[in-house]
N, C-alpha and C positions, 0 to 999 in steps of 0.2 A: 504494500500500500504506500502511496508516495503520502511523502512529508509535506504540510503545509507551514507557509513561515508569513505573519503578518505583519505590517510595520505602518508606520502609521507614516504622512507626506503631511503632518502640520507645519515643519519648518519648511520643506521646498515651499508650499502656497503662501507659507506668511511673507517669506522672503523677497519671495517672486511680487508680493503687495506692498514691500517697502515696508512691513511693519513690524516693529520690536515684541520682544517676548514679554515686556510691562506695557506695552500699549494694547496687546491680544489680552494679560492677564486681567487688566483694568478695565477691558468692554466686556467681560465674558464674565467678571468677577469669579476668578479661578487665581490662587498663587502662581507667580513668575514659576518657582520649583515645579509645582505640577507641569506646565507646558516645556521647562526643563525634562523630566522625567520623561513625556511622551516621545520628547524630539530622541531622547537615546534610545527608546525601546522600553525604558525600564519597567514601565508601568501602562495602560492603557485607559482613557477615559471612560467616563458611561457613556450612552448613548448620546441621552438629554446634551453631556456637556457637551459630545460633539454635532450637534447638530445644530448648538449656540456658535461654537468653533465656524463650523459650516458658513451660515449665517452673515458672521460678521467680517468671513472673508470671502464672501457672494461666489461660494463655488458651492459642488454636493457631498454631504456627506460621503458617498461610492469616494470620489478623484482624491479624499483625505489616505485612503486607502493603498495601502500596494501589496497583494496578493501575491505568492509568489508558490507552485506546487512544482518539489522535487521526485 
């Protein structure tokens, strides 16, 4: 059975919108740390937080996403 491995693309889209990781933490009201944590993997949002994520960086929930099956 292939391996699945998921990672989250909050820092490519933030990046790609000019915006910092206290400017996303402060429109989403989410700690800097947490949006820290996602960008390495360490940890992963709930939904909810990501579809405020989403939201306020006018892309979809899906393109936060990179899916990747080994």
């Amino acid at each position: 059975m292939a391996e699945i491995k998921v990672r989250l693309r909050v820092r490519e889209a933030r990046e790609a919108r000019g915006i910092t990781q206290d400017e996303l933490s402060d429109a989403i009201g989410i700690s800097r740390q947490s949006i820290k944590k996602w960008e390495h993997n360490q940890t992963m949002p709930k939904i909810d937080v990501l579809v405020r994520v989403a939201n306020y960086l006018g892309c979809t929930v899906e393109s936060l996403y990179d899916i990747e099956a080994e």
